[in-house]
C-alpha positions in Angstrom: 9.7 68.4 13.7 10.8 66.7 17.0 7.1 66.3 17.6 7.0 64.5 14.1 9.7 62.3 14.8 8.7 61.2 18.1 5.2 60.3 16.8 6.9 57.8 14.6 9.1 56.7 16.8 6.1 55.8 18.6 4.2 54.6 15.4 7.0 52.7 14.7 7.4 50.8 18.0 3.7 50.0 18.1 4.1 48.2 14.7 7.4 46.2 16.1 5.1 45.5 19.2 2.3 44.2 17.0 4.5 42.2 14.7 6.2 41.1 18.2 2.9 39.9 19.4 1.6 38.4 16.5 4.7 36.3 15.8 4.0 34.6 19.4 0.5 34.4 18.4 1.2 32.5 15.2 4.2 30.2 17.3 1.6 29.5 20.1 -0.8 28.3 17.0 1.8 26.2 15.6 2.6 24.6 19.0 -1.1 24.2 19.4 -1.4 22.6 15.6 -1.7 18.6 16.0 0.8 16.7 14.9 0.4 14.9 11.4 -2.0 11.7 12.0 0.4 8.9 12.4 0.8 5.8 9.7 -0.6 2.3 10.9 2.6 -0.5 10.3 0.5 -3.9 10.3 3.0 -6.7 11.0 2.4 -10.2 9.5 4.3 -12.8 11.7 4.3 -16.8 12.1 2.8 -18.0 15.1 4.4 -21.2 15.8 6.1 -19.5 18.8 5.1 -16.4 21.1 3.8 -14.7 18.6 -0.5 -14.4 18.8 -1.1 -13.1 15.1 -1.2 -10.0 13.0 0.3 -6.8 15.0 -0.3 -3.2 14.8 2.4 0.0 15.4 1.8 3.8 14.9 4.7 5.2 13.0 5.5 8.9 12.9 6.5 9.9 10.0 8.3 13.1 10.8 11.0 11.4 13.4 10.8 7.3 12.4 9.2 6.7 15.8 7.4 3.4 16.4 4.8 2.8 18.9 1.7 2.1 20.5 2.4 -2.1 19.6 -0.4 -3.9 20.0 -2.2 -7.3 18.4 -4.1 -6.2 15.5 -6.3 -9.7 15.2 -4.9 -13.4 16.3 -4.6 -15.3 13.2 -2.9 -18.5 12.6 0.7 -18.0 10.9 -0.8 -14.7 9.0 2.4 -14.5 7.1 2.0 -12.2 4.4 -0.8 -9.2 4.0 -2.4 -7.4 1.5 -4.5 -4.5 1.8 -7.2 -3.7 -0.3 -7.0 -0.4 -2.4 -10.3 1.1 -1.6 -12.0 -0.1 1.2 -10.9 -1.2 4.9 -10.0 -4.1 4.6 -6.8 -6.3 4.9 -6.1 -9.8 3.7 -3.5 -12.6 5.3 -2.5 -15.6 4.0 -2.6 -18.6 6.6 0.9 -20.0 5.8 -0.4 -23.7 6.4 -0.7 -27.1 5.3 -4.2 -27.5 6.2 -6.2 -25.2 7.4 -9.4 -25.8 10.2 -9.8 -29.3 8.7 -9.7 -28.4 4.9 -6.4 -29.5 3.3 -4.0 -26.3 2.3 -4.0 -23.1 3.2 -6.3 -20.2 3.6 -6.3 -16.7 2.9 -8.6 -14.8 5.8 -10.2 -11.2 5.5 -10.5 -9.3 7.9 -12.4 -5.4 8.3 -10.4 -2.5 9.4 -12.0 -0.5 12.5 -11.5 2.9 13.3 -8.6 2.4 15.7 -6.5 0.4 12.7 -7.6 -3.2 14.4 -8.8 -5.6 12.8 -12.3 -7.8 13.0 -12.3 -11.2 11.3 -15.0 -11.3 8.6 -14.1 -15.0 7.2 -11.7 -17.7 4.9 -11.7 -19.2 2.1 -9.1 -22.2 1.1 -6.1 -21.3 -1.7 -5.9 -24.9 -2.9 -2.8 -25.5 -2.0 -0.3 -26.0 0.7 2.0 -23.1 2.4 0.3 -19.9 1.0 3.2 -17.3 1.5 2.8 -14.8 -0.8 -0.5 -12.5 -2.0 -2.2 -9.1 -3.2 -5.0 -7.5 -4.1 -5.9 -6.3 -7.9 -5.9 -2.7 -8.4 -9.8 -2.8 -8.8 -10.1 -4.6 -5.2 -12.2 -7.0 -6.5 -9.4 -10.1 -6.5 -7.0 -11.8 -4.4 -4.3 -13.4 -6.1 -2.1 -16.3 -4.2 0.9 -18.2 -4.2 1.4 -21.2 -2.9 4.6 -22.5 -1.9 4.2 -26.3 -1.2 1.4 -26.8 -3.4 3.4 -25.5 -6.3 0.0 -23.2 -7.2 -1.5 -19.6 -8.2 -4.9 -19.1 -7.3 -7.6 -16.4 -7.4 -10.3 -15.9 -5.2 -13.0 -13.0 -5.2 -13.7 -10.3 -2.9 -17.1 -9.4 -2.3 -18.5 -5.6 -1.8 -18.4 -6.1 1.6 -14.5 -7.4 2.0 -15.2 -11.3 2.6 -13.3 -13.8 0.2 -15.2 -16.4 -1.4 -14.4 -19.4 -3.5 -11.6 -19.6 -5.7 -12.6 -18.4 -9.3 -9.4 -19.8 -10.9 -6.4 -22.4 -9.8 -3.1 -23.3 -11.9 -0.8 -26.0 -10.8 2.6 -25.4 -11.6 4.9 -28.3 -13.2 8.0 -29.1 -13.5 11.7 -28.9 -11.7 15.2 -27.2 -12.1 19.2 -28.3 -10.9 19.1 -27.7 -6.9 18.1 -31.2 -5.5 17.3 -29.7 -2.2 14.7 -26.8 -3.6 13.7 -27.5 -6.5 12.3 -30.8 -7.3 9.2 -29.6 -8.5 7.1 -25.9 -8.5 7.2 -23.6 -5.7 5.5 -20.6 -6.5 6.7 -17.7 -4.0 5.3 -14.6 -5.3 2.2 -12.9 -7.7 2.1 -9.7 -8.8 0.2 -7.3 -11.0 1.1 -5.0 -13.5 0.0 -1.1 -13.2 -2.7 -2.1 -15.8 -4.6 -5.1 -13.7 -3.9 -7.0 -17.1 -0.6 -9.4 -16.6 0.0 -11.3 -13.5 3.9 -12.5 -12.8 4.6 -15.3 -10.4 8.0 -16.1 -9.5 7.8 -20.0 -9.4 11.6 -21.2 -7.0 11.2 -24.5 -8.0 11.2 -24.1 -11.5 13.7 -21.1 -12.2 11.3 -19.1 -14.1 8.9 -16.4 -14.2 5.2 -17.4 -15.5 3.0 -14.7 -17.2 -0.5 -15.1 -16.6 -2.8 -12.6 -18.6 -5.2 -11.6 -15.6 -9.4 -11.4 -16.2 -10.6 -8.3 -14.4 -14.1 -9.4 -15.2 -13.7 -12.8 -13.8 -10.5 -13.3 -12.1 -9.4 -16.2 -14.3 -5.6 -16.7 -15.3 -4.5 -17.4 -18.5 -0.8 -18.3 -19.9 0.4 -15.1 -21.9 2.4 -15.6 -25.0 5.2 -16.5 -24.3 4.2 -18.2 -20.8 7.1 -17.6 -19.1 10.7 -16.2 -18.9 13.7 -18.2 -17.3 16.4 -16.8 -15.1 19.7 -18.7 -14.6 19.5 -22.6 -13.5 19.8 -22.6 -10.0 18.8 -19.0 -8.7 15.7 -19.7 -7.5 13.5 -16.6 -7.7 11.2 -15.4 -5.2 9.9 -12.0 -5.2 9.0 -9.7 -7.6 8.8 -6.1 -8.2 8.3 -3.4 -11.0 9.6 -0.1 -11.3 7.5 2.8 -10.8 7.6 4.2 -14.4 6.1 0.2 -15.4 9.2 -0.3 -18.3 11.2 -2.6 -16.0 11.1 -5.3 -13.3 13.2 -6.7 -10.8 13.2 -10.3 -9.5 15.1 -11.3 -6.5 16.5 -14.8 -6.5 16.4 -16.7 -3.0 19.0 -19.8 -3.6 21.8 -17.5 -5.9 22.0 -14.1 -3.7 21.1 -12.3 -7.1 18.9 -9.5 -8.3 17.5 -9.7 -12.2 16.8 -7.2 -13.8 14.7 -7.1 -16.6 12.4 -5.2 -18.9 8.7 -5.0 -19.3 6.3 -4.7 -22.1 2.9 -3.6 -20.8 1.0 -4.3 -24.2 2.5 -8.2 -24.7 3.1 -9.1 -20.8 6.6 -10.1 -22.8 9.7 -9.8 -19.8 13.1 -9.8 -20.9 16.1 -10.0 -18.4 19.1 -7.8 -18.9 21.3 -8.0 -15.9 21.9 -9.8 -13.2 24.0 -9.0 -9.8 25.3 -10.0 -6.7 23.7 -9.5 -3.3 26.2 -10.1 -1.2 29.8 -8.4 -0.9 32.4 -10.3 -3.3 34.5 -11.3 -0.4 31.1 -12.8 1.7 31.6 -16.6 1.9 28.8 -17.5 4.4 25.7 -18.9 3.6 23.0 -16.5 2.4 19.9 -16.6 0.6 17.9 -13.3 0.0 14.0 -12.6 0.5 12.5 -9.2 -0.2 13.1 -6.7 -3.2 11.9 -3.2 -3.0 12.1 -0.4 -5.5 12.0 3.2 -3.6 8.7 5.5 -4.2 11.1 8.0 -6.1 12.3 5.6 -8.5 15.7 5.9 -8.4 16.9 3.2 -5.5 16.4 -0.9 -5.0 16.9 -2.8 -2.2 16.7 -6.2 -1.3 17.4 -8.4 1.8 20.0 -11.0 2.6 19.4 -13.8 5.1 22.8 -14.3 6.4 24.9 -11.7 5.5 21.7 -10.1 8.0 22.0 -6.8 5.3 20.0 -4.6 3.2 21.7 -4.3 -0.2 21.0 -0.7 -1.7 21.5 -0.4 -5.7 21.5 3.3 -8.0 18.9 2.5 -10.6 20.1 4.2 -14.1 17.3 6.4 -14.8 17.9 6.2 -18.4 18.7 1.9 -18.9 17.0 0.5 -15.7 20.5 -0.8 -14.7 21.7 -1.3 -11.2 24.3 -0.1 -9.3 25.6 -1.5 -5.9 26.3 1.3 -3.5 25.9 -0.5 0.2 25.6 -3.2 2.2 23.6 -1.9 5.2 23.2 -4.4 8.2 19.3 -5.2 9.0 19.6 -4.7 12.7 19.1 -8.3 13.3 19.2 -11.6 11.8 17.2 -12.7 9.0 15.6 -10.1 7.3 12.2 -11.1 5.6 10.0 -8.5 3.7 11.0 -4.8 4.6 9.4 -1.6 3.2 9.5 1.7 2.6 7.0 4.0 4.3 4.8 5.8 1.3 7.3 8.7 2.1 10.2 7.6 1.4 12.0 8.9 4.5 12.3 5.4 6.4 12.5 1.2 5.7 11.3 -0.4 8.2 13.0 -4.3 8.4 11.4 -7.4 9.5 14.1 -9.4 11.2 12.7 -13.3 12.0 14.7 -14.5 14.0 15.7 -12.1 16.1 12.5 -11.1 16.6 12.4 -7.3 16.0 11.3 -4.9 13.7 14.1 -2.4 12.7 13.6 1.5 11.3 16.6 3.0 9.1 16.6 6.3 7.7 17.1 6.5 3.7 18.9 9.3 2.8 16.8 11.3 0.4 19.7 12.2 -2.1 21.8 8.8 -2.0 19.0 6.4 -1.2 22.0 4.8 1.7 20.3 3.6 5.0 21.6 4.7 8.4 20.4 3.1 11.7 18.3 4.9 13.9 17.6 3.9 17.7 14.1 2.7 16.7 12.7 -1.0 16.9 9.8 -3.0 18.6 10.1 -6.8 19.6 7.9 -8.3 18.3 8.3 -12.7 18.0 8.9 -13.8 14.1 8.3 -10.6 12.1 8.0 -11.6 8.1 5.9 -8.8 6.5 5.4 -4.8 6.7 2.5 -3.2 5.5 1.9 0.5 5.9 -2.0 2.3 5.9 -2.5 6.1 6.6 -4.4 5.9 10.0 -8.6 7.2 10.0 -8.6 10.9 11.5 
């Protein structure tokens, strides 16, 4: 009997052992494991200053860390980007009045290489002065623009291997609204496409509306929907434009009234409908402000938009049930003017393009409150406007 019990004593201590052994064999593994491959942040900046072009940063997801900067490809005031859905390549407006001798702007593509830079493959002109605004139809075989000066949409086709060519379709805006400073005529700020690749929205400043263009996907021409266009209050000056995940509502930020719009969305007409509008800015603010980027969180159930002035991130509850908002923060941006901003495709961070104080700001979104809090991450990086986020090649 003692001999028994001894035995399994012993048994019993060689299993412990083994266990013992194999949980350090399974920690050393894990230790060994590489970490997850990090996220390319391309940074679309104006150039008028120190700035050489379009930048590139490694973000880890797991902590919010930034690194690694580096100049992705010099381009000439490469503004805002695009990136195309299936292939590598990324798009940037040149935010100009004329670009290398053609009158307007330009939109240039450019070929992702392994290491997430980027090699020039050519341009093609948008028609129209201060292109500020673009993206990329769902099939990748478009590039819609805005153009802020000129007052214009255009659409110009991307060829199999990623270089734009001319543009297939051009529509002038006309027209004005109340603010004598902005808005004697069109200045379209934004375009946008619906989850079906069938309506595109552009936010026009200059003429206080929204214009519904029903989109080709054979041919990339624009045609006015019926009815053309929705209005938001005289005055507001909308700029940029976003829909909601589940594709029943949209939310337009307005640049020269500090307001969000909210309104709904019916995929089968292109028809929009606004239902609410609210402040940006605390009730008590009297500074100057005017607001840039709206952003709806991956989950659904958060908005945010950017104040230039106030230097904050305003973060709205969306009702999951009415698509109404709900202030619940001002968050400060980290620096002053905040442009675009994004969330990473996870949801964890929103990383903030502050102009003119040159840096690029990471805050952490809190995943059952959608609130920001800082972290001790940025970069410097000279006249920041536009964040774009692609997984990185293994």
């Amino acid at each position: 009997m003692r001999s028994a019990i001894t035995d399994g004593t012993a048994f019993g201590a060689a299993v412990l052992c083994a266990i013992g052994l194999l949980s350090v064999a399974c920690a050393a593994l894990e230790a060994a494991e590489p970490a997850a491959d990090p996220m390319h942040v391309y940074l679309g900046t104006y150039t008028r200053g120190a700035s050489k072009g379009i930048y590139l940063a490694d973000l880890d997801v797991a902590t919010g860390r930034l690194s690694n900067l580096r100049v992705a490809a010099e381009a000439t005031n490469p503004s805002f980007l695009a990136l195309h859905p299936k292939g590598p390549f990324l798009y940037a407006v040149n935010e100009v009045g004329e670009y290398r001798g053609r009158p307007g702007g330009a939109v240039t593509g450019f070929r992702i290489r392994d290491d997430g830079t980027l090699a020039e493959l050519n341009h093609a002109s948008t028609q129209g002065g201060a292109p500020c605004h673009l993206v990329v139809d769902s099939a990748g075989r478009f590039v819609l623009v805005a153009n802020y000066s000129g007052g214009s949409v255009c659409v110009l086709p991307i060829s199999a291997d990623g270089r734009v060519g001319e543009a297939v379709s051009l529509v002038q805006h006309e027209g004005s609204s109340v603010d004598p400073a902005r808005q004697r005529g069109p200045h379209a700020h934004s375009i946008n496409l619906d989850a079906t690749n069938r309506f595109a929205i552009a936010a026009d400043l200059g003429l206080d509306k929204l214009l519904v263009y029903r989109f080709d996907r054979a041919t990339g021409r624009l045609l006015p929907n019926d009815p053309p266009w929705v209005s938001v209050r005289p005055g507001s000056g909308p700029r940029h434009f976003t829909f909601h995940p589940n594709g029943r509502w949209a939310y337009v930020i307005n640049e020269l009234a500090s307001t969000i719009t909210a309104l709904t969305f019916d995929a089968k007409t292109g028809r929009l409908k606004p239902f609410q509008t609210v402040s940006t800015v605390p009730a008590d603010f009297d500074g100057a402000n005017t607001t840039a980027e709206v952003r709806v969180h991956p989950g659904g159930r958060w908005l945010y938009g950017s104040n230039r002035g106030h230097d904050s991130i305003a973060v709205f509850a969306i009702d999951q049930d009415s698509g109404r908002l709900k202030l619940i923060q001002h968050h400060p941006s980290g620096g002053k003017t905040p442009r675009n901003f994004a969330p990473d495709p996870s949801g964890r961070w929103l990383l903030v393009a502050n102009q003119n104080s040159d840096n690029v700001v990471v805050l952490r979104v809190d995943a059952d409150t959608g609130r920001l809090t800082p972290t001790d991450v940025e970069l410097e990086v000279a006249d920041p406007v536009c964040v774009r986020f692609r997984r990185a090649a293994k």
